[in-house]
N, C-alpha and C positions, 0 to 999 in steps of 0.2 A: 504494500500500500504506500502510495507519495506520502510525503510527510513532509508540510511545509516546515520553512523555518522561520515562526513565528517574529524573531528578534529580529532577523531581515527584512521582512515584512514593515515591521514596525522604525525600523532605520535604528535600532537597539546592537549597543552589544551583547554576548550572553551575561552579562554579569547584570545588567538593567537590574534598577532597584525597582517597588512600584510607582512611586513616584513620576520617574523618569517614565515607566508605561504608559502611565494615565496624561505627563505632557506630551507623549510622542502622539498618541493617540488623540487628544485632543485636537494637535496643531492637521497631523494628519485626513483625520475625519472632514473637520475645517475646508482643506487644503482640496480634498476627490470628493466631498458630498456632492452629488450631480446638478443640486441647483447651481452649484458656484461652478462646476468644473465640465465641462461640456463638451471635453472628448469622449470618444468612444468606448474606450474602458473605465473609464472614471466609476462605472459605477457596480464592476465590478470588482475593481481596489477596494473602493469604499464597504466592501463585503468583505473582503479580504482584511482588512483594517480591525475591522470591527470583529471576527473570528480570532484575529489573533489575540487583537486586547480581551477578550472575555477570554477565552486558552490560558494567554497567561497570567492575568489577574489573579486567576481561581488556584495556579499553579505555585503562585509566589504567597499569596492566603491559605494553600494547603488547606483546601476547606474540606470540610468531613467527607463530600462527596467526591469531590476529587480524591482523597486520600484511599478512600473504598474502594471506588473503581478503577485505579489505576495498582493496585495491592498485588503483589502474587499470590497471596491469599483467596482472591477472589475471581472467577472462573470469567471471568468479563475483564479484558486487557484492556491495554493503554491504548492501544489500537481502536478497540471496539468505543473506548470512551470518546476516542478522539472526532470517528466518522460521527455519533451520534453527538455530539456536544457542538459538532461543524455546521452540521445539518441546523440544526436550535439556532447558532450562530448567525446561519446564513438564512434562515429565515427571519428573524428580526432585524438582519440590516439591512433583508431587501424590501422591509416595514419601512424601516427610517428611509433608506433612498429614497422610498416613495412621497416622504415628508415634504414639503417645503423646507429651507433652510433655518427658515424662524421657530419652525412648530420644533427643530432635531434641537437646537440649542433651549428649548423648553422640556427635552426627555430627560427622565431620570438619572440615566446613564450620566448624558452632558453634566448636569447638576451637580452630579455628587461628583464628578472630575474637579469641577472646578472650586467644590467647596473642601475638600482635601489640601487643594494646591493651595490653596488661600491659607489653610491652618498652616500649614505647612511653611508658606511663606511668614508667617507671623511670629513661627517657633524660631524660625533661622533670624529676623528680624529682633527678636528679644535678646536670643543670644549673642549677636553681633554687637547691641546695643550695651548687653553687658560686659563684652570684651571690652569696649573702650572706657566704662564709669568705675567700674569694679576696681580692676590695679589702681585708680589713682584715688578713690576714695580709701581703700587699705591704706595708700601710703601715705595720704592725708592723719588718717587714725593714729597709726601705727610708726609713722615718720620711717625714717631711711638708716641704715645699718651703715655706721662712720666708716666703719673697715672694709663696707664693699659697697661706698655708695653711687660708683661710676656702673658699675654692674645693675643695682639696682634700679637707677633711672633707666638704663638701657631695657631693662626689661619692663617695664612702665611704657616707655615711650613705645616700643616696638609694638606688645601685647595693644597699644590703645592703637595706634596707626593701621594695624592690620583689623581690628575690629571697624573701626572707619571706613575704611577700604572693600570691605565687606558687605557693610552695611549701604555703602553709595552704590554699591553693585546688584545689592537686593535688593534697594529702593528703585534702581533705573529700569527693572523689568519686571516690575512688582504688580502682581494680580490682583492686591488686595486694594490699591490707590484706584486700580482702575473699574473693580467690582461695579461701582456705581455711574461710571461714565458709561452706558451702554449704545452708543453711537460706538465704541471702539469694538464691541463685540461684531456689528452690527454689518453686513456689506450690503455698499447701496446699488 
């Protein structure tokens, strides 16, 4: 039996966290949904897209069903999961292609992509944020060690510059600033 590979599909390497699936998949979807893309296979990718992200979603969540079916314990192989779980696959994105563009960014799917990526964004935002306040409120507290205290600015400065640096980087492509501007989501 063919056995795509899921990660190629998705423009992933094998290591993809899910994260990284659900942005691939996003910009993707986006990218071959047949309202916007209006070549000829477009919307067969756009099936393909979407089999892979649910494939491997399920596979990086290790979800009870997947863990069953794909078991050597269990008399239903990874193979048999894979035809029937394609089929499911490919019948709900050939639901969504049918969509209009506006109604696929209202499915559940889209939604919870993008509310993931947002938390997501907010966790890496805090902690960026504490990189640069944290070292220099310590050393505010706590003051600087006489015997090493070229050392310790340096670690101050560095630890706050690279948390800045960081942070300007996950603010310039930040999903959560633009949550509420939906003219960006939007193609006219």
């Amino acid at each position: 039996m063919f056995k795509y590979d899921y990660y190629k599909i998705l423009e992933l390497s094998d290591d993809a966290g899910i994260m990284e699936i659900k942005k691939a998949y996003r910009n993707l979807a986006k990218r071959f949904h047949p309202d916007v893309n209006h070549s000829p296979d477009a919307q067969e990718k756009f099936i393909l897209i979407n089999e892979a992200y649910e494939y491997l979603i399920q596979a990086k969540l290790d979800t009870p069903i997947f863990k069953a079916k794909t078991s050597n314990k269990s008399n239903f192989s990874e193979e048999d999961w894979i035809f029937q779980e394609r089929q499911r696959a490919r019948k709900r994105a050939a639901q969504n292609a049918q969509k209009k563009y506006a109604e696929f960014m209202q499915s559940k799917i889209y939604k919870s992509a993008v509310i993931i990526y947002t938390l997501v964004d907010l966790i890496f935002m805090l902690v960026f944020f504490m990189m640069i306040f944290i070292p220099i409120i310590y050393t505010i507290n706590n003051g600087l060690d006489p015997k090493r205290m070229a050392m310790n600015i340096t670690a101050v400065v560095l630890v706050s510059m690279l948390g800045a640096i960081m942070l300007y980087v996950s603010l310039k492509d930040n999903h959560f600033f633009r949550i509420f501007k939906f003219k960006k989501f939007r193609k006219n």
